[in-house]
N, C-alpha and C positions, 0 to 999 in steps of 0.2 A: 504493500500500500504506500510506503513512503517514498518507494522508488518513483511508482507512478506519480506521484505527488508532485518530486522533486521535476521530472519530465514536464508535464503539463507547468510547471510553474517558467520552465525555460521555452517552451515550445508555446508560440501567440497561436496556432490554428487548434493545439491541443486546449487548451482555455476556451478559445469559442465552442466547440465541441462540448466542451463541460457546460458550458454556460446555457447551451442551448438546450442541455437535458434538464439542468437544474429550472428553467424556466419552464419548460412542458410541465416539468412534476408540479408545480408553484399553481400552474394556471389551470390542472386539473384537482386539483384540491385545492381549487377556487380562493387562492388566497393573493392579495397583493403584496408587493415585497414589503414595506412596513409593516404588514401581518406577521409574514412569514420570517423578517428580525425579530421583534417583539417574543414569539412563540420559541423562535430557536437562541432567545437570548443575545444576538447579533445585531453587530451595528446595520441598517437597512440600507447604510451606503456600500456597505461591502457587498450584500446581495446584488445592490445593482451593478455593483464594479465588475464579479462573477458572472454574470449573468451576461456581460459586456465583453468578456473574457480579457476585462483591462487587467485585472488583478488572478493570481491563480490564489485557490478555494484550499486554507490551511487545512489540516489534520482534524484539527479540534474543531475548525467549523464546519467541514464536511458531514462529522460527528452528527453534530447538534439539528442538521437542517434536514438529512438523510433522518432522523427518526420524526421528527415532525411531519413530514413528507412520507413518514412511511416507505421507504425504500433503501434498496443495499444500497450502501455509501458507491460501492463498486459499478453502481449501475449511474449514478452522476460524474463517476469518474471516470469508466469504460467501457459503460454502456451494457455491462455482464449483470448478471445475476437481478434479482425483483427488484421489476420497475416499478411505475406508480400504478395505478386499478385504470385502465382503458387507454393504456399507451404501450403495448408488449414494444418490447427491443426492434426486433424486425416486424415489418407489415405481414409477412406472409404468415406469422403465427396469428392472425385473427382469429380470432373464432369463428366459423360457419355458421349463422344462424337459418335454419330453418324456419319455413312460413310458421307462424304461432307459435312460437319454437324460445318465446323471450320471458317465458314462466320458467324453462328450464335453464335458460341462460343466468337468470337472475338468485332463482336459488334450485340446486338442482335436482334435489330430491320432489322438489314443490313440482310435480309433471300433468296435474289433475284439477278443475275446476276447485273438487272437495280438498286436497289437499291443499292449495292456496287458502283457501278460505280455513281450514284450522291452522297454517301459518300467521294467518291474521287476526282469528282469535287469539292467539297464544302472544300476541306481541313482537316474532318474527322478522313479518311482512308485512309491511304495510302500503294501501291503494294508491297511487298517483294518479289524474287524469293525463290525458294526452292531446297537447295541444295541436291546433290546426289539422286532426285527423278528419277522413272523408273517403271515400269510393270502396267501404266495406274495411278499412285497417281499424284496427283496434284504438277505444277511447280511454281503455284506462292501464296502468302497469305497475305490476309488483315490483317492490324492489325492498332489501333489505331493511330491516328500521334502524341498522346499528348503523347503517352510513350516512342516513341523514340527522342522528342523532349527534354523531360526527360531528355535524356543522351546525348544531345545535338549533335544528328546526323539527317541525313536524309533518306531517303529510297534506297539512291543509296549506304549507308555506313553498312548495313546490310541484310544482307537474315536469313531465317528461317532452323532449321535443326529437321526433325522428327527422335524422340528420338528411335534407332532401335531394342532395347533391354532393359533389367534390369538390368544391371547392375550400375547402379547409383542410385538403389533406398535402401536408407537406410541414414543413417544422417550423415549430414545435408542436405545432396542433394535431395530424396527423387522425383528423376524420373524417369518415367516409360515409358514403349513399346507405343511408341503412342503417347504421351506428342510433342509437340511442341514449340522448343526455339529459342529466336532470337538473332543472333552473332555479333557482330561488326568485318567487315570483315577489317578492318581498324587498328587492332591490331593481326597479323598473325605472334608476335613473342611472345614465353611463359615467360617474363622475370620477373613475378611476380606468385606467388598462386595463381588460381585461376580457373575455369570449361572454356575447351577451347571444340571448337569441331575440331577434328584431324579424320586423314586416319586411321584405327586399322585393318590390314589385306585387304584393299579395301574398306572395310566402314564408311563411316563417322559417328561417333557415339562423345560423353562426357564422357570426361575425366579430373579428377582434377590434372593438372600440377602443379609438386613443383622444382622448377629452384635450383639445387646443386652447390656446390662451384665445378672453375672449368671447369661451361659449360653444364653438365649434366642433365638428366633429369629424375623427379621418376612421370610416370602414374598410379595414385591411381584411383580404384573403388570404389564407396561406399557402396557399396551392401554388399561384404567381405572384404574392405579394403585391397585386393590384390593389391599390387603395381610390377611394372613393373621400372626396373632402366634402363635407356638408357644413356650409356657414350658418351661423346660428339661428337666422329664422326657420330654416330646415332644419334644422339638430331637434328644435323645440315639438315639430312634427313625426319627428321619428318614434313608430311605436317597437318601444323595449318590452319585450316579457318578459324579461330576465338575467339574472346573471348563471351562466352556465358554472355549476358543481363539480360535476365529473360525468365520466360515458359509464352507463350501466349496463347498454350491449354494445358489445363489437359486433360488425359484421365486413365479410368478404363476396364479393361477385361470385357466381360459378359454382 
């Protein structure tokens, strides 16, 4: 570990590399970097220095940010070992998910209407509705209670949004047509960085908000990092459902 350490610390492309996983992990557990210091104890300008890959990520604060984050230190540092919950290492390890297929995905035993439903009584799993669904997909979805408990909400503070294109797959974001993520409907204003899910032409789709001086707002894709700049009288029309949590399903084409 310190070798690598000491490596990335001489190496500027090994640092961006860190920096760009230590972000994914950050923006899938829905946190900002002042969050994410606060929590791991860390100054929030070193997160951002890391994350910038200005600065290489010491021992100790690899440490601290890797258990807050939930993930092996080695996977912010090389990309090995448990990543964060809906960012596997490489794309092609997605999950397959089969049609109706995102009760098992979610908790796996849970494979039966009745079996859901005593995961919900027992406190388990708990219902989310599903936002912007239509043409026969599903309107509501189980998901864990211990992850939203995580983020210190409950079922009525969140719904689910399936992911309706690609254009967020690419880094750090890395979701796809099908993927399914869950929002805190409870933060419906973009006042920090961070993956919201918004209206884009009548669809609800993820998009990484970056709040301008001002008022404004810049819609980044991750796929080709096409950004879209909205001056504030359109920022102020833009509808936010949410701030995006984390992906509860993966899915892959095929």
């Amino acid at each position: 570990m310190a070798e690598k350490i000491a490596i990335q610390a001489a190496d500027e492309t090994a640092r961006k590399e860190v920096g760009k996983r230590l972000r994914a992990a950050r923006a899938l557990k829905g946190l900002e970097q002042i969050e994410l210091g606060e929590a791991a104890d860390v100054d929030p300008s070193n997160v951002s220095r890391w994350e910038m890959g200005k600065r290489a990520i010491s021992e100790d604060g690899l440490a601290k940010v890797a258990r807050v984050l939930d993930v092996d230190p080695r996977w912010i540092l090389e990309g090995v070992g448990a990543g964060p919950v809906g960012l596997p290492s490489e794309p092609n390890t997605h999950r397959k998910v089969e049609p109706s297929a995102e009760i098992a995905d979610t908790s796996p035993s849970a494979v039966t209407a009745g079996e859901v439903e005593a995961k919900v009584r027992s406190g388990d799993l708990a219902i989310v509705p599903v936002l912007g669904t239509g043409g026969g997909q599903m309107d509501w979805c189980p998901v864990r209670a211990v992850d939203l408990k995580a983020h210190g909400l409950g079922s009525g503070s969140v719904a689910a949004v399936r992911v309706p294109d690609d254009s967020m797959y690419g880094t750090p974001t890395h979701l796809k047509r099908g993927d399914i993520v869950i929002v805190d409907t409870t933060t419906t204003a973009a006042r920090t960085e961070a993956l919201y899910a918004v209206d884009v032409e009548g669809v609800i789709t993820i998009r990484r908000i970056e709040p301008q001086f001002g008022g404004g707002l810049k819609l980044v894709r991750d796929r080709d990092r096409k950004e879209q700049d909205l001056p504030p009288e359109r920022a102020r029309d833009l509808r936010v459902w949410g701030r995006v949590l984390y992906a509860a399903v993966k899915a892959i084409d095929g």
